[in-house]
N, C-alpha and C positions, 0 to 999 in steps of 0.2 A: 462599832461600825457607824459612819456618818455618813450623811449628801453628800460629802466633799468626798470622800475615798470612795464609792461606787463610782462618782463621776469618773474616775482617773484611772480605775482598772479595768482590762480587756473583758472580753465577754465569758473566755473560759474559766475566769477568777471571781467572775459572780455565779455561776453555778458552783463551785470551790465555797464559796462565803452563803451559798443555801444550803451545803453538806455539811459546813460549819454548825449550823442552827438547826439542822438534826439533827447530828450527833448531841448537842447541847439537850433536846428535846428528848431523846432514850438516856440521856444521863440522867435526867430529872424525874424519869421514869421508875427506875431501877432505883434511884434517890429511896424514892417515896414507897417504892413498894418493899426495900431493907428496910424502912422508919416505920411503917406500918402495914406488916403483911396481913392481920387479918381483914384490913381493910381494902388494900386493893385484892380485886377480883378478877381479874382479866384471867382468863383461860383458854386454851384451845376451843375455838367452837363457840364460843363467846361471842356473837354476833351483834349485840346492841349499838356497837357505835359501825357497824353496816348498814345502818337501818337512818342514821340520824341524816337531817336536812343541812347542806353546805356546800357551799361556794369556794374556789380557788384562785389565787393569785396569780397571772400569768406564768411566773418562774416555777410554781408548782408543776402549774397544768404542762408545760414545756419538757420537764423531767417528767414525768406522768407519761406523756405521751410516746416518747422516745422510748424509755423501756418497754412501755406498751406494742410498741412494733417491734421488737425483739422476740416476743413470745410467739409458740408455734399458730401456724394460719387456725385450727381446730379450738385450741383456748380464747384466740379474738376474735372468729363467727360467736361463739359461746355467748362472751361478754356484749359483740355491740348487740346482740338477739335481747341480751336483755335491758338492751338500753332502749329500747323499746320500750317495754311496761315501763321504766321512771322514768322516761320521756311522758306520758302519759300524763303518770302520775303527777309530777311536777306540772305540768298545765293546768291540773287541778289545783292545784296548791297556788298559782297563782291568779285561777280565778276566787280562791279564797279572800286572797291577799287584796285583791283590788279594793274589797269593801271598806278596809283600813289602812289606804293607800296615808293616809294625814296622821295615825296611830302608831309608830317606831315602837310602842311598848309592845302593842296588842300585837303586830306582826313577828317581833321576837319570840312573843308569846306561842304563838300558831305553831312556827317554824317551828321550834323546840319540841313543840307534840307530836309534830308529826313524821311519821314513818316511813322511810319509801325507801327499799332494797337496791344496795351501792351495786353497779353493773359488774364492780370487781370479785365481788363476793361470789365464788364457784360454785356449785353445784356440789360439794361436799363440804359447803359452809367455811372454805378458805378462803384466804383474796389472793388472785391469782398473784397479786402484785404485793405481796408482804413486803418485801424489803424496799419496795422505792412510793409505800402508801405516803400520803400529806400525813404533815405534822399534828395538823389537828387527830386523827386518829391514831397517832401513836400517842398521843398525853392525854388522850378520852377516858381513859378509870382511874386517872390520878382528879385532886381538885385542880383548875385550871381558872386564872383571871381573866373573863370576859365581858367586853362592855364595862369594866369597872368591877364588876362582882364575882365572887367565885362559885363554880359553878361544879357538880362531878357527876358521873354515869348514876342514875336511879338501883342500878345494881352494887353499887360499891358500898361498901361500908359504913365509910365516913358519918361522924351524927353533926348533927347542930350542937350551938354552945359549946363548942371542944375547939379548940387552934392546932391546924392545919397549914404547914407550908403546900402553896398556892403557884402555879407554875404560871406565869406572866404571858398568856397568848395574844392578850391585846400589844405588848410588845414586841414579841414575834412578828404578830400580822402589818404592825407600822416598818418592820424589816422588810418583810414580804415587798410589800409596797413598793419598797426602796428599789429592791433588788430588781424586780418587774420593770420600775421608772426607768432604771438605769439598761435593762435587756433593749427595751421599748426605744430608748436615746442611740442606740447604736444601728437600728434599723429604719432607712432612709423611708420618709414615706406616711411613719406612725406619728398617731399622736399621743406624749407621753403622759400628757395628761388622764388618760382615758387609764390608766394603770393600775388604780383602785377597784375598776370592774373586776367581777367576781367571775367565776365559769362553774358550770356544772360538768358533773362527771361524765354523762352521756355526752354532750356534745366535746369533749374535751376528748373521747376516747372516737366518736365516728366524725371526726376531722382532721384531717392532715395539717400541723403546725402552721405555714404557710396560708393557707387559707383559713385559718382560723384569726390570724394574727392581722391578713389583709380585712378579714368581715368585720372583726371588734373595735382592732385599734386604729385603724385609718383615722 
């Protein structure tokens, strides 16, 4: 996929070319968990990467949010109730941040330690939204390239010194990117520059697309 083919296709063929790169992402899933099942771990109930700190790409948070209004009115009081506490909690997390506002290790750092419950995750430790979750938590117990390095769930298996196929999400996330660019180019008004902004899940989930799109990307 390139700049030039995003520029040229309609809008409903860039969401088509982001179901592309999920499916690719449960491919590499299923991959790695045939090639080494005692090492990946994921299992029902398995909550650890519900827990982890991350950001979405508009094209995500767009799909995201759309299925999210599909579910009944009782499962999304649930969720935005608790987008509450990581609403919170992430304002802590970024008055952490502030003191290594010049530190890109040290903030990778923080981020990755810390914990704060995805508003998807139900009340019987499922996420409401299994099938339309971001990419990044569907390749969360495999090893995944990020920032350059690879990286895998503290529960999985996997040891040092042993080689491991690596799932490329720094790749991914430069798609991501793409595809956002190119959402953002078709909608009068935005600036597509701004397309690399990240969104959190709480605000992604108590915002109606449209006014999410006029507050970030203008």
């Amino acid at each position: 996929m390139t700049k030039s083919m995003f520029g040229l296709v309609p809008t409903k063929k860039i969401f088509e070319l982001y179901e592309e790169i999920v499916s690719k992402a449960d491919r590499a899933f299923e991959s790695m968990k045939k090639e080494s099942p005692d090492e990946v771990r994921c299992k029902l109930h398995c909550t650890d990467c519900c827990y982890a700190v991350f950001g979405l790409f508009l094209i995500e948070a767009v799909r995201i949010r759309n299925q999210f209004e599909l579910l009944d009115e009782k499962t999304r009081e649930g969720a935005l109730a608790r987008c509450e506490s990581a609403e919170k909690d992430l304002a802590l997390l970024q008055q952490k941040l502030e003191k290594y506002k010049n530190d890109s290790e040290q903030i990778i750092h923080l981020v990755g330690r810390q914990r704060i419950r995805c508003p998807l995750l139900g009340e019987n430790d499922e996420c409401i939204l299994y099938g339309s979750r971001p990419i990044t938590c569907r390749v969360y117990g495999i090893p995944a390239t990020i920032r350059g390095k690879s990286r895998v769930c503290s529960k999985a298996g996997f040891k040092g010194g042993k080689y491991y196929s690596s799932f490329d999400l720094d790749q991914v996330n430069k798609q991501l990117y793409m595809l956002s660019k190119a959402f953002l180019e078709r909608i009068d008004g935005t600036d597509p520059s701004k397309a690399s902004l990240l969104l959190a899940m709480p605000r992604i989930l108590k915002t109606p697309t449209d006014d999410l799109i006029a507050e970030v990307f203008r």
